[in-house]
N, C-alpha and C positions, 0 to 999 in steps of 0.2 A: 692342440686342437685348432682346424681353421674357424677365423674370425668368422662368423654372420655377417653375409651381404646384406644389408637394406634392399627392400623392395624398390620398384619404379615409382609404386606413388607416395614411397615417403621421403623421395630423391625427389618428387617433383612441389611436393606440398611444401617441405621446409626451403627450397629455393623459390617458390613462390612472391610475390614482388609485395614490399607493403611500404608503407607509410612509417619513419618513428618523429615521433612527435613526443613536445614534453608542454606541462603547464606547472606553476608555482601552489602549491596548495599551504597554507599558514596552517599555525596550530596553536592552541588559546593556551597549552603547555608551555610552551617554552616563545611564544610569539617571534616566530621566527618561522621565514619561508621551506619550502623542502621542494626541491624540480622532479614530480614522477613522471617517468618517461612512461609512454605507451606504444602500441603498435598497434597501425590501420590496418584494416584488410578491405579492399573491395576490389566486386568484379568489374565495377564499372570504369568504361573505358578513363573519367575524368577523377576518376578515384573519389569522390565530393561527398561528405558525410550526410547533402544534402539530397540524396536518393530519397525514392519512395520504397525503399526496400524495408523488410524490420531491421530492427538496429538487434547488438549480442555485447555486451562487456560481460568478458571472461578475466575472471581470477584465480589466480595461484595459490600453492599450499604455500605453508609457512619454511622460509630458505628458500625458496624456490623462484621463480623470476617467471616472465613471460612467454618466453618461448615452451615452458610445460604445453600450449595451445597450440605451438607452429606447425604441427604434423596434422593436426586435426581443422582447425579455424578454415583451413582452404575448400574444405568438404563441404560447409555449410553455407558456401558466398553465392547459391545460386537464390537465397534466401533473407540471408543477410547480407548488410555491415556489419561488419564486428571489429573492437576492439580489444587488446589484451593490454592487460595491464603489467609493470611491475610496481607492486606496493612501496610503499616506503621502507628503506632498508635493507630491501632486498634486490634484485638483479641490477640494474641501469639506475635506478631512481638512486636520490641522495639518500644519507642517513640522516637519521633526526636524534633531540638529545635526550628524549621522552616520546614514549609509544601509548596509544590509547584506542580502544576499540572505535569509542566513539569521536574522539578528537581528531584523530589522525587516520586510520583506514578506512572507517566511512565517510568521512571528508571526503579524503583522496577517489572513491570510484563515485562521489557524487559531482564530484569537480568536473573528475574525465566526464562524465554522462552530460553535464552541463556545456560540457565545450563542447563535444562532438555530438552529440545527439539533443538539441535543447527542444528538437519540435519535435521528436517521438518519444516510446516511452520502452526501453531497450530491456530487455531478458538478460536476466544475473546468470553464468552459468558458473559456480566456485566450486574448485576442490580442495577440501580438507581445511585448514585453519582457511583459508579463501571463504568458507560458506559461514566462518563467526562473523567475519568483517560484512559480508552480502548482509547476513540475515538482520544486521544491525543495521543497516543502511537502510533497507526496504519497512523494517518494522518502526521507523520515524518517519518513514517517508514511502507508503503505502499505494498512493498516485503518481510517485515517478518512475515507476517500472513496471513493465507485464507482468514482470512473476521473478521466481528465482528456481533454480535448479541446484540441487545441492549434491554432487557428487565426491562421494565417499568423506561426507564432513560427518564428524563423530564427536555430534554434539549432548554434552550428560544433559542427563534430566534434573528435572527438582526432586526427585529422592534420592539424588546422590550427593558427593561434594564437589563445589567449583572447580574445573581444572587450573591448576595454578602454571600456565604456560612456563614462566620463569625458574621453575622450582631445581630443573635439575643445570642451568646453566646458570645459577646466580652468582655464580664464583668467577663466573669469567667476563661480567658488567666492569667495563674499562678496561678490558685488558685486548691488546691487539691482537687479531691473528697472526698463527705462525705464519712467515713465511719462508713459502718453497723453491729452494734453488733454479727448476727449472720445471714448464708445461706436465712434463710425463710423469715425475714423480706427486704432483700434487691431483692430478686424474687420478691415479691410483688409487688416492685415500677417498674418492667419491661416495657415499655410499646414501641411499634411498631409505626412510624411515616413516612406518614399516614395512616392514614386507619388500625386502631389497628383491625387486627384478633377478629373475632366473632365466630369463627369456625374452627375446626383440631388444638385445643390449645394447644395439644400434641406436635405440632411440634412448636409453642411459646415456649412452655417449655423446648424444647429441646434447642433452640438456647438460651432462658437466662441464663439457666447452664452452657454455654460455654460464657457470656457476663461478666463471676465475676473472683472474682480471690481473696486470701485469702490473709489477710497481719496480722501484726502483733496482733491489735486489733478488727478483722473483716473482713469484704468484702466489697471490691470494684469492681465498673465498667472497664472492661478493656481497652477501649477506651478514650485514651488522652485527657483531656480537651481542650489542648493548639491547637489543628487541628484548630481552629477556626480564628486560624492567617492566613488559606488557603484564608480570601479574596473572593473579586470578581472573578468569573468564567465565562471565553468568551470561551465557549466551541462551539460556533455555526461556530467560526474561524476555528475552526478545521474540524467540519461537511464539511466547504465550501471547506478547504484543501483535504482533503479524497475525496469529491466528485471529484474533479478536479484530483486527482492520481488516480483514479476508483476504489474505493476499495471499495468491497462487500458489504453492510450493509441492514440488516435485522433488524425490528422493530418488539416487541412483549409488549403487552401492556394490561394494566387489563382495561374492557371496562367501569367499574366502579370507579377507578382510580380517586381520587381526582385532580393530578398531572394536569390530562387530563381533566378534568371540571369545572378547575378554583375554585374548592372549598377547595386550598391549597396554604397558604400565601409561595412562593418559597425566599420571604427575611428575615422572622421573624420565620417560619420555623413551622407555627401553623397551622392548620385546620378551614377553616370557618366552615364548617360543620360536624359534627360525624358519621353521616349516609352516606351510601353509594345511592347515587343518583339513580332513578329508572329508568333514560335513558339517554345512550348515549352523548354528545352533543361534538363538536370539539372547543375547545379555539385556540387564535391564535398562540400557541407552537407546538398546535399539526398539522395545518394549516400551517404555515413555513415548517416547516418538512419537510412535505406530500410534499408541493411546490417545495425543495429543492430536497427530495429524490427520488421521486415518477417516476421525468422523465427517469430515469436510471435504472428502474425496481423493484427495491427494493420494498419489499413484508411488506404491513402495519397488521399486524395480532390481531386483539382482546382477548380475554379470557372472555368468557361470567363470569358471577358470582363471577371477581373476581376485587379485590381492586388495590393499589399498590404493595402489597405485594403476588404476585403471587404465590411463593412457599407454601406461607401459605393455600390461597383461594383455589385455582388448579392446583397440586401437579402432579398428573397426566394428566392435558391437558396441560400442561406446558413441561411436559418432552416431549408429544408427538409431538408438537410441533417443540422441539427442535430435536428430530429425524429425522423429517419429511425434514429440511431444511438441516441439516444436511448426511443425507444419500449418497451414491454414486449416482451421476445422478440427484441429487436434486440440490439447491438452488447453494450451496458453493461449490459442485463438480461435475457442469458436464462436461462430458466427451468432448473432439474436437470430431465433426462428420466427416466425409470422410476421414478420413487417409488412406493414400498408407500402411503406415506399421506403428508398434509400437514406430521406433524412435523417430515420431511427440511428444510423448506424453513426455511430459517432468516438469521438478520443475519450476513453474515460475518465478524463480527465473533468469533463465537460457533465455539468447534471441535469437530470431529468425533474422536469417538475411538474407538478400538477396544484392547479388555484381556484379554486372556488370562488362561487362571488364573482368571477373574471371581466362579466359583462360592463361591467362601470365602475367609477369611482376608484379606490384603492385596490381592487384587484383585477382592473385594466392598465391603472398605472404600472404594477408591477409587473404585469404581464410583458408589457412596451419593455419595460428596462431588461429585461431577463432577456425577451429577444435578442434585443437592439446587442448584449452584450454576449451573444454566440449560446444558450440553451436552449432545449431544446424543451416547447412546455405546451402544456393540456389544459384550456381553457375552459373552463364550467359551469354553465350560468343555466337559468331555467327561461332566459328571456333569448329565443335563438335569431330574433333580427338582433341583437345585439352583439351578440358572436359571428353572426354575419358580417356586421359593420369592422368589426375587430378584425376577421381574417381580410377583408377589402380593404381596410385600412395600413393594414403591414405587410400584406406580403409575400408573405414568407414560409419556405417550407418546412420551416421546424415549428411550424404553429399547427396544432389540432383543435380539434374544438368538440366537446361534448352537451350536451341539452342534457338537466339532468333536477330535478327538482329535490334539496338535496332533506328537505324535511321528511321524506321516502326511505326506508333503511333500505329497501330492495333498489332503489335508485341509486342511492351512495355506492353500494358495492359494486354494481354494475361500472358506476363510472371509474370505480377504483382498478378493477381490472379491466376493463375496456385501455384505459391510459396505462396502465400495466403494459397492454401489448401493443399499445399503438407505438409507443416510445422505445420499443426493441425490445423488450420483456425486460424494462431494467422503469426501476419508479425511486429517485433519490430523493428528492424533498416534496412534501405533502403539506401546503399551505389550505389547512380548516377557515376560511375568509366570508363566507356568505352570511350574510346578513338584513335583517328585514328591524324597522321602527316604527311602530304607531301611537304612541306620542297619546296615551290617554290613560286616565286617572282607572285603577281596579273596581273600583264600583262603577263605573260607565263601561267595561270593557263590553265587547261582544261574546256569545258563549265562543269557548273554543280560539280565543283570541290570547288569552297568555299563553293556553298550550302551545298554538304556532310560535311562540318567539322560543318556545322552550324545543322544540322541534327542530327550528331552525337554525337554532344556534347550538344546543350544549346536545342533542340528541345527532344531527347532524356531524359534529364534533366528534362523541364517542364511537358515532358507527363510521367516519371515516378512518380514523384513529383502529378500530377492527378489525378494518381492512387494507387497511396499510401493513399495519408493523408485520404480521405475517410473511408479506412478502419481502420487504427489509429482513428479517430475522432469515430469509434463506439467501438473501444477497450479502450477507454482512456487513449491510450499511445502510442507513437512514437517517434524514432529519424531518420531525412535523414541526410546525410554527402553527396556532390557534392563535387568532384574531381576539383580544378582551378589550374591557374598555375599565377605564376607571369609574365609569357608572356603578361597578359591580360594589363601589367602597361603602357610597352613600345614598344608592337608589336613585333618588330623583324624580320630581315632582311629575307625575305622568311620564312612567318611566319602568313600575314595577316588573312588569315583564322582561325586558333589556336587562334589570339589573340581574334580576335572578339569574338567567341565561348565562347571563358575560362570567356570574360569582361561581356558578355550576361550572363552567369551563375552569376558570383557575382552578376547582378544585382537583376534578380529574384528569388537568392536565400535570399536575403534582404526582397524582395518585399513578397516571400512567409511566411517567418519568423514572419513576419508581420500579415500578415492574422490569422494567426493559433497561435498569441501568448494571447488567451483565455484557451486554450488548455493544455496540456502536451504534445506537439509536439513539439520539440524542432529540425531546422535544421540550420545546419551549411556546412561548407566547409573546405576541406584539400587537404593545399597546400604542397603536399610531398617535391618537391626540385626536381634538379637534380640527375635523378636516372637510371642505368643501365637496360634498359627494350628495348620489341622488336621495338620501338615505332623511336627509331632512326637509326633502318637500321643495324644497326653493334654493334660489342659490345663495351661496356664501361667501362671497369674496373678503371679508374680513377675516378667515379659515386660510389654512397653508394648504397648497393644494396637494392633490394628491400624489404626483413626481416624489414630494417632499420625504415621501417614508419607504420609496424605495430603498435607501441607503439600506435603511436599519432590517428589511427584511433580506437583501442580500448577505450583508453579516450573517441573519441568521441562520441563510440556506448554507454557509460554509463553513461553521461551526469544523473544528478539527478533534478528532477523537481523545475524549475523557472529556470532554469540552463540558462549559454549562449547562444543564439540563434542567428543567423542571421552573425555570429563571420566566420573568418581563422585561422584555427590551423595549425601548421606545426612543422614536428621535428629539423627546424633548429634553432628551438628559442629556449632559456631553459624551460623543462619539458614539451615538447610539446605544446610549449605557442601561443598567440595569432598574429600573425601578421595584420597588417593593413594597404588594400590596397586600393591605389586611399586615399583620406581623409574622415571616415566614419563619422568623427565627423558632417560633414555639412549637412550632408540630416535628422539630432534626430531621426533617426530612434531606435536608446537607449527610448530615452523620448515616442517616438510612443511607443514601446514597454510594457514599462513603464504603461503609462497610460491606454493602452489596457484590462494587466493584472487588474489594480486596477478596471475598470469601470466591469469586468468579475465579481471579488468575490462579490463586492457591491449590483449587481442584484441577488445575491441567498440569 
């Protein structure tokens, strides 16, 4: 039977011109270096990772090395940089003496992403064991990448049992490959697992010539035997992580796919059956998924015609595919709609925020530092020469500014989603900061005069707090920080109304923390101190001014998920540490919290 010619353009794609590059990645295993080599691709004439282009790291199945990408990675450079990786152990890269999901192959594509791409934030696209190592990667580290693309990775759910990668080659951990007399006889033994290629053999052959490697008396396979000490893999922890940080995830899948019909032993790492199945059917991997993934948007996509090994079967529906999801405007990047102006649009790395209170004092100061330090934020105050002087005084066009008298519940929401779409339709941190003191004994007060403090402070509080989390709860991410004070412990002599106010806020800010700690919403309170602001009539220079508590409200706007909730931070502790007021131990709202989170991951 004559050979199959390769097309033109997989003659022209795999001779395509790149870059290989290597970096050193350690491993807390065995503390010892490992050199994964990579491959660059770009269109541009200077090759320079420093384009304005998006960025792509691409990964390989497990055995498998980099050029699994080199027919295809050329299709997509009119949009990208990309990267391809070989893992460790596998093609080019060294071997190590110990394998670890988290220690060593998510290292290693956050290393590469750190060296060649450290000022964008690059698109995972992994096939097969490629998409355990990705989805580990991105579910610890949720803001350094667009998203991931998981093709044909056949990850079990939580109602099955872990795949034990190592299970069916644990007999051959330290033992060498054979080796082969000469090139042609050790091609021969190549073969694709599962669903070995029936068709475009050309590109088989192309990826076994890069699986060998020539030694002394012959050829060997490049891929490590010892990988197989990788163990059990609970990669479905991580799917539940990721889901819970909101991170993108697209699913692309050969409909034929042994993975996906149950006719591929995922422990022993064999094939029940050789043929590719003549219809469809969903196992319960691929039903977990769906379950898990599906409510979040995330787009399940098939490949008619094709096996596990999609590159091979549908080379072309495959790339287009990954265009399609990829594009501007598509899947992983669209656009915020209603923007005022172009500042909204920003790196998401970067957060949105909105401050209460902003016209003076503490939440002026913080407004400057949040600037000054590249956010993008929504200033709130009921006094609008005062937000005047603010936007005249910085700037700048990532400042907004709202008029908004926050003791109004129809006010609050209004500004909540007004800065909702001012800031790109995205609202990260929600600083509750407004504040009012009038400094008189309960029986002197005026009618209607503790209501306001209760108004503007713990009502003001709960109805921004009801209008936030909503919208966090569809972004998959939030932090609130409420403003208390330690008045709230002991009252204080002309003072009743404040203290009540500040006590009401700890408590439903507890109360709230609670609710929402399923989520990534994470909210807390800061308690700044005694500080030189208009709030006391006169001035105070014997007070730390108010620059001074920026710190402690930055910590809190970055807070990392599972993070503290429900906590007091204040700059009078060391490192802007935790204060505790009234005694929190006694109401377990720790242990509620606790338990909340655990009974969250368990249902997906």
């Amino acid at each position: 039977m004559e050979k199959e010619q390769p097309p033109s353009w997989f003659v022209n794609n795999i001779n395509y011109p790149f870059q290989k590059k290597s970096i050193n990645v350690p491993s807390d295993l065995d503390n010892k270096d490992c050199n994964i080599v990579y491959l660059y691709y770009s269109s541009d004439s200077a090759s320079s990772s420093k384009s304005k282009k998006k960025t792509m790291i691409m990964v390989h199945g497990g055995s498998a090395h980099a050029y699994w990408w080199g027919h295809i990675a050329p299709f997509l450079l009119n949009e990208f940089n990309i990267v391809s990786i070989h893992l460790g152990g596998m093609g080019e890269s060294d071997h190590r003496e110990k394998y670890d999901m988290k220690d060593t192959y998510a290292k290693e594509i956050l290393a590469v992403a750190d060296a060649e791409f450290s000022d964008s934030l690059p698109l995972l696209v992994a096939h097969s064991f490629g998409g355990y190592c990705c989805t580990t990667a991105i579910a610890d580290n949720p803001r350094r990448f667009s998203g991931l693309i998981l093709v044909d990775s056949g990850i079990r759910g939580a109602n099955q049992a872990p795949m034990d990668y190592g299970a069916k080659n644990v007999a051959t951990v330290g033992r060498p490959h054979k080796i082969y007399p000469d090139e042609q006889s050790i091609l021969k033994k190549f073969r694709m697992v599962p669903d070995d290629p029936k068709t475009n053999l050309y590109i088989k052959d192309y990826y076994a010539k890069h699986a060998i490697r020539k030694v002394q008396d012959g050829y060997v396979w490049r891929f490590d035997p010892n990988r197989s000490t990788l163990g059990k893999i609970y990669t479905y922890r991580d799917v539940i992580k990721a889901v819970r940080r909101g991170v993108k995830i697209a699913v692309v899948y050969g409909e034929k796919s042994s993975l996906w019909q149950g006719r591929f032993d995922m422990s022993s790492h064999a094939e029940k059956s050789n043929e590719m199945a003549s219809a469809p059917t969903e196992t319960k991997m691929l039903k977990w998924l769906k379950s898990v993934l599906q409510p979040g948007g995330t787009p399940f996509i098939p490949i008619a015609e094709a096996g596990h090994h999609i590159h091979v079967d549908q080379p072309i529906a495959l790339t287009s595919v990954l265009r399609s999801l990829s594009l501007d405007g598509g899947y992983f990047y669209k656009k915020p709609s209603n923007l005022y102006n172009d500042a909204a649009i920003l790196n998401p790395t970067v957060k949105t925020i909105l401050i209460t209170g902003a016209g003076s004092g503490i939440g002026r100061a913080w407004t400057k530092g949040f600037i000054n330090d590249g956010y993008t934020v929504t200033a709130a105050d009921i006094n609008k020469n005062s937000l005047n002087s603010l936007m005249m005084e910085l700037d700048s066009p990532k400042l907004f500014t709202i008029k908004c008298d926050v003791s109004k519940a129809k006010d609050v929401q209004d500004m909540v989603e007004n800065a909702y779409r001012i800031m790109g339709n995205r609202l990260d941190v929600l600083f509750n900061n407004a504040g009012v003191s009038y400094n008189t004994r309960i029986e002197d007060s005026e009618t209607g005069q503790f209501e306001q403090h209760i108004a503007i402070h713990l009502f003001a509080c709960v109805n921004g707090m009801k209008a936030a989390i909503p919208i966090m709860r569809r972004q998959k991410f939030g932090r609130i920080i409420n403003t208390v004070s330690r008045g709230a412990e002991g009252g204080g002599r002309r003072n009743g109304g404040y203290a009540a106010a500040k006590a009401g806020m700890w408590a439903v800010t507890r109360a709230a923390a609670h609710e929402v700690a399923d989520t990534d919403i994470l909210i807390n309170m800061i308690f700044p101190g005694p500080t030189n602001t208009p709030i006391w009539g006169r001035d105070m220079p014997n007070l730390q001014d108010p620059e001074a508590t920026y710190p402690c409200a930055k910590k809190l706007a970055n807070f990392a998920i599972d993070g503290p909730t429900g906590k007091i931070y204040t700059p009078f502790m060391p490192n802007n540490g935790v204060y505790r007021m009234f005694d929190e131990r006694r109401d377990g709202l720790d242990q509620m919290i606790l338990r909340r989170r655990e009974r969250s991951s368990s249902k997906m």
